[in-house]
N, C-alpha and C positions, 0 to 999 in steps of 0.2 A: 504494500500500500504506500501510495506517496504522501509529500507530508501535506499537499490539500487537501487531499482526501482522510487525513487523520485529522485535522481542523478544522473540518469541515462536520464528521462522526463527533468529535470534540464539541462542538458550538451546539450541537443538536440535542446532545447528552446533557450538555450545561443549560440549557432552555428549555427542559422538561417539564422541571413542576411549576416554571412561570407559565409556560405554555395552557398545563392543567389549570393550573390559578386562574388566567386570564375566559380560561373558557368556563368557567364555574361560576365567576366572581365580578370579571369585567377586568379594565388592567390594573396591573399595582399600581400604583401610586405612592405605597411605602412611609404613609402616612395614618394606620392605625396599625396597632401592637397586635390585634390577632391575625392579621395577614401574615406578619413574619412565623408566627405559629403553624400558618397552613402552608408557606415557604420549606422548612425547618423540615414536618411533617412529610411533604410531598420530596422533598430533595431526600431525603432518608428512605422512603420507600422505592425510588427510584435507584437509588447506591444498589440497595438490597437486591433487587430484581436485576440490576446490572451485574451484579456477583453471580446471583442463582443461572442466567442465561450465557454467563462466561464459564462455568461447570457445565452448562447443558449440552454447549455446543463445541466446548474440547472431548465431551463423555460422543456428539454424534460423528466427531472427525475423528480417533478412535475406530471408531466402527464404518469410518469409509476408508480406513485400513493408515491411517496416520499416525506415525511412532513416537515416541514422547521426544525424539531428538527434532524432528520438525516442529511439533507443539511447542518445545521450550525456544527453540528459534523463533518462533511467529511471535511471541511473548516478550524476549528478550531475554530466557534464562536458558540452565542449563537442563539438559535430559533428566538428571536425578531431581533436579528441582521442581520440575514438571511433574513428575509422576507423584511425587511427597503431597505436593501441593491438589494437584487434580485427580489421582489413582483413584477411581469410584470404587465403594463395596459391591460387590455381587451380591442381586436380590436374593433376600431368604427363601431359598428351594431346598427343601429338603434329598441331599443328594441320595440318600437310602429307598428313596420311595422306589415300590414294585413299578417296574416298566416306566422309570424313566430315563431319557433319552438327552444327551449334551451335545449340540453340534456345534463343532467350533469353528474358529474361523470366518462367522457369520458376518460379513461387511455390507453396507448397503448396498452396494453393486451385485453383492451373492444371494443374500439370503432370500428375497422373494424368488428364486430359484431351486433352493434349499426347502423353503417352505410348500412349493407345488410338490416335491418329491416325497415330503413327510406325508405332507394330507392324502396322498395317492396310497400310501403304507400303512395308514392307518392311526397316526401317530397326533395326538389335539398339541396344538401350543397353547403353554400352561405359564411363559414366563422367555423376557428378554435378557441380557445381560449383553457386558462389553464382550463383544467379538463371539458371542454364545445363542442360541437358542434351545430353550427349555422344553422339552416334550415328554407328552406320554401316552402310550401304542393304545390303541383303543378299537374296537370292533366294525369301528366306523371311518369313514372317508372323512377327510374336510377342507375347506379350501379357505382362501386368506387372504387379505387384504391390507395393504398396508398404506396410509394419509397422514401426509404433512399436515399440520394444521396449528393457525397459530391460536385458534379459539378451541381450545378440544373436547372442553362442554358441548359445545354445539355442533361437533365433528360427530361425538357421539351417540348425541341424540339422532342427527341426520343418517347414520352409519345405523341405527336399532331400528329404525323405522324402514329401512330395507334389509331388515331379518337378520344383521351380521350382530354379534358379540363382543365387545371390547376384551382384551388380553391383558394388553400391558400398555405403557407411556417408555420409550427411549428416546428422549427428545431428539430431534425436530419432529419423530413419527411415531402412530398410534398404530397398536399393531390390533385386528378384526379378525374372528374365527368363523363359519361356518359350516354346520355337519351339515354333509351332502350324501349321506346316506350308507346302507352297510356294505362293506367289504365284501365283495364277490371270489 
């Protein structure tokens, strides 16, 4: 990225919760003492969800097959620091359960490839993880779907009302199941 286009992401970032402010409220003005309360407020929940979407989207470049030595370059640090800093936990799956299934290596360029192969085997997804998908063999067929989505409430609902299942959340993607019936 160049440095306008970092000052640019910069100025956008910094002009958030006046943004929100101004469409709430009307402009600042900076002339009554709860405005800076609702400044304060809104510039803080804005940090916060800047953190949470800088985890979200080193946890989905990861999984488009990006190694903590390119992360910690994009960033400005090093490999080890990258991984300390952003190394997600693997979702609690119980690795013992009868007929469950780890496939590794799952990138987004793979995995909805991976997942037609599963549901054609018989196998439901039960769970996402870095570079993993979770399964387990089941008597039935099923097929998958996988949506970006930057509202996922509303992905959801729109996704349930054409008969699919929500899974999991790996951000940037939701991942949809549907049983399509038994194993021949």
């Amino acid at each position: 990225m160049d440095f306008a286009a970092e000052q640019e992401i910069r100025a956008r970032a910094g002009n958030l919760a006046l943004a929100w402010y101004e469409e709430k409220h009307g402009p600042f003005r900076g002339t009554e003492p709860e405005a800076y309360r609702d400044m304060v407020t809104a510039s803080h929940v804005a940090t916060e969800e800047s953190r949470l979407a800088l985890h979200r989207w080193i946890e989905a470049s990861r999984r488009a097959g990006f190694s903590w030595a390119d992360i910690g370059a994009l960033i400005g640090i090093s490999k080890q620091a990258a991984q300390q800093r952003f190394g997600a936990s693997e979702p609690a799956i119980e690795p013992a359960a009868a007929g469950l299934v780890i496939r590794h290596l799952a990138t987004a360029a793979n995995e909805m490839g991976m997942l037609i192969e599963e549901g054609e085997a018989g196998r439901e997804l039960i769970g996402t993880g870095i570079l993993k998908l979770y399964l387990r063999q089941t008597g039935r067929r099923w097929e998958y779907e996988r949506v970006a989505g930057l509202l996922p409430d509303a992905v959801k609902r729109q996704m349930e009302r054409k008969g699919w299942t929500w899974v999991s959340t790996w951000y940037p993607f939701l991942y949809f199941k549907r049983d399509v019936g038994p194993l021949e």
